[in-house]
N, C-alpha and C positions, 0 to 999 in steps of 0.2 A: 705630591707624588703622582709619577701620570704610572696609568694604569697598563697592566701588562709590559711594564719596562722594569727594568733591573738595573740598579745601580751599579755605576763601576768604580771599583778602587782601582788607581793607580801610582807607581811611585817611581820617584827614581834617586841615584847616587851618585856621587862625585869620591867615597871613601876611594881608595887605591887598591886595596885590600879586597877589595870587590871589583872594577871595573876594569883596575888594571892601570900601567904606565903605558910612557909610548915603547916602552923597553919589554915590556910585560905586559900580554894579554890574559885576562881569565874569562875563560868562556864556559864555565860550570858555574852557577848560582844556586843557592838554596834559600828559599823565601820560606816565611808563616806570611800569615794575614787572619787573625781575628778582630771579631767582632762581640761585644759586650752591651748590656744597657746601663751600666754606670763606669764611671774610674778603676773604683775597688774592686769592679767584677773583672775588667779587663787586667789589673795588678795579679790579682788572684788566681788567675788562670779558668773561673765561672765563666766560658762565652757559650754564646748560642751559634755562633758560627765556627769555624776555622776551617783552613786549607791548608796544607804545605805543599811544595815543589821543587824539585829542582828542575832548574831550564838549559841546555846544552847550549843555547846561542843567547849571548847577552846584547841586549838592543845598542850597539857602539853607536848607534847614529845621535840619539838621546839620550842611554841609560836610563827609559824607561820601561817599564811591565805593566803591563793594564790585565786585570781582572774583573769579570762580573759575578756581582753577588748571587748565590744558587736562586734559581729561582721556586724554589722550595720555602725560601723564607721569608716569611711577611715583616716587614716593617708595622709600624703605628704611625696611624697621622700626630702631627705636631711634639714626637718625641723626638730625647737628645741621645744618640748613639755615637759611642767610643773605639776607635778602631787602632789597632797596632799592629805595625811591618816589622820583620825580623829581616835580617839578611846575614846569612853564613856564608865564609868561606871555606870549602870544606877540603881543601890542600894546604891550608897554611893553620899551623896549629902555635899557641903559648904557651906556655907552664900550667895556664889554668884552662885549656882547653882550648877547642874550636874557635877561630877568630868570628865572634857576631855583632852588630851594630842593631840598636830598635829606635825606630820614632813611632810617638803615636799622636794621634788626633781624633776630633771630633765631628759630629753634623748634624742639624736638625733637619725631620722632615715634613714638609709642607704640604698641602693638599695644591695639587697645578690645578689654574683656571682655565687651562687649555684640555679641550677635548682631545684626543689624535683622533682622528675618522680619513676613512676610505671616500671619495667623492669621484662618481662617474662623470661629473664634469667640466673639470681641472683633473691637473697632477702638477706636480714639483717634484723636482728630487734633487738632491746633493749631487752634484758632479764632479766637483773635486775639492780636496782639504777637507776633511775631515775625520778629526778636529785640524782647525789650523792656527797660526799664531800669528798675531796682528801684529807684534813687536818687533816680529822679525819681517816684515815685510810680503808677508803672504795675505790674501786674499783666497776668498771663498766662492764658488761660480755654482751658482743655480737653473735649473734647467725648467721650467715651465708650457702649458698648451691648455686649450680647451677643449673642447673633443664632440661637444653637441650640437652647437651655433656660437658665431659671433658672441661674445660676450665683453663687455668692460672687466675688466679684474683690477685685486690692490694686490700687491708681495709684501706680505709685512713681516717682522724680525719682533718677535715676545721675551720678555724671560721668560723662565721654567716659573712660574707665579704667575701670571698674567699680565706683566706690566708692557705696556709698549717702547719699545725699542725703536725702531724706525721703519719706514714705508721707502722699499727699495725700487717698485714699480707701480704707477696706478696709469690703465689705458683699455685701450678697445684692443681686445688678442680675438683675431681670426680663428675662425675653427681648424685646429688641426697645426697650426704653423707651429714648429718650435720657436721657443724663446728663450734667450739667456742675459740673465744678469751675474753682477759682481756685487759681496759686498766686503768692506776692509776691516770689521769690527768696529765701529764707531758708531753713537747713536745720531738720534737726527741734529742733535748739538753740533756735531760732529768731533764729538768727546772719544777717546778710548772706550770699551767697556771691560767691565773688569772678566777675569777666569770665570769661566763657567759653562754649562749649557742651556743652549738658547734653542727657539720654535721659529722655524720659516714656516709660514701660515699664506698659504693662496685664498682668495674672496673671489666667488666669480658671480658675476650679476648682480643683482639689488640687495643682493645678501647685507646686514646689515655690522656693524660692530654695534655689541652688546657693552658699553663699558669700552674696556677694554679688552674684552673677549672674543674671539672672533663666533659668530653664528656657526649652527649648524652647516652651511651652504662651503663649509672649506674645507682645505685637507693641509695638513702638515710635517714637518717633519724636524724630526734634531740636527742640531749645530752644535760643537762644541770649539769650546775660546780656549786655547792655552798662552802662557805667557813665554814660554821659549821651548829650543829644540834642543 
């Protein structure tokens, strides 16, 4: 888990009944989204979380909703938590009521080997996409600089665990010059990687890699990988 961040759920539909034809649009939606620490809690209707909404504008571009978890509530390290989407149409009714559709799933949470930290001597930042989708042919553009003296730096790509992903720059960055790279989601194999979210991690000077961890001496930030739009 990295620290001071809040998980997000997000979903989306293809029912008709929700998103609409090309003949018919609905632009009213009504979601739940709970959260449980077992199956039977979540069956049961026992959650430690929930939210409901309705949203006036339905994402046509995706058909997706993205929510973050309150940040009010704590997760555990290395526990298995159960979560379930509801989706109502609340204009179209059956015999037995309200038209709703549920899927649920699960996730375990991990303790990250990435620190996040603030560093006065680098910065990176996200420029555009994100999250983006490697499948569909988008690419991701990072913005980088050093700010104290000349320095070497590496741009490296982590999972949310610590594993290394790939080294998208290593070089001597002038003070002050911006910098931009690209990256397509692919490791250094030059593999797909799968969904998810990932850490762009700047190194600047002799700072070392611990492991696979980056030092103190870096600053990062999130990426997320989806699989389509």
């Amino acid at each position: 888990m990295v620290r001071e961040r809040s998980p997000i759920f997000y979903f989306s539909s293809t029912w008709t009944a929700i998103v609409g034809t090309a003949a018919v649009t609905h632009t009213a939606v009504a979601f739940e989204l709970k959260l449980a620490s077992s199956s039977a809690q979540l069956t049961a209707g026992t959650t430690f979380w929930y939210t409901a909404e309705m949203v006036s504008v339905w994402n046509t571009a995706d058909h997706i909703i993205r929510r973050a978890l309150d940040s009010s509530v704590t997760l555990a390290e290395g526990a298995t938590y159960f979560w379930s989407v509801t989706l109502y149409n609340n204009t179209e009714t059956t015999s037995t009521g309200t038209l709703r559709i549920t899927a649920t799933d699960f996730f375990v949470t991990d303790r990250s080997a990435i620190a996040l930290k603030s560093l006065k001597d680098a910065e990176v930042k996200v420029d555009r996409n994100n999250p983006f989708c490697p499948a569909c042919g988008e690419t991701t553009k990072f913005r980088y600089l050093v700010r104290t003296k000349d320095a070497r730096i590496k741009l490296h790509v982590f999972t949310i665990s610590g594993k290394h992903v790939a080294t998208l720059a290593e070089h001597l960055a002038i003070k002050d010059v911006l910098y931009t790279t690209e990256w397509d989601g692919r490791d250094a194999a030059g593999r797909p990687v799968p969904e998810g979210m990932y850490v762009v991690t700047i190194v600047a000077g002799d700072a070392p890699l611990l492991g696979l961890v980056p030092a103190s001496q870096s600053m990062s930030k999130h990426i997320g990988v989806i699989g389509r739009r």
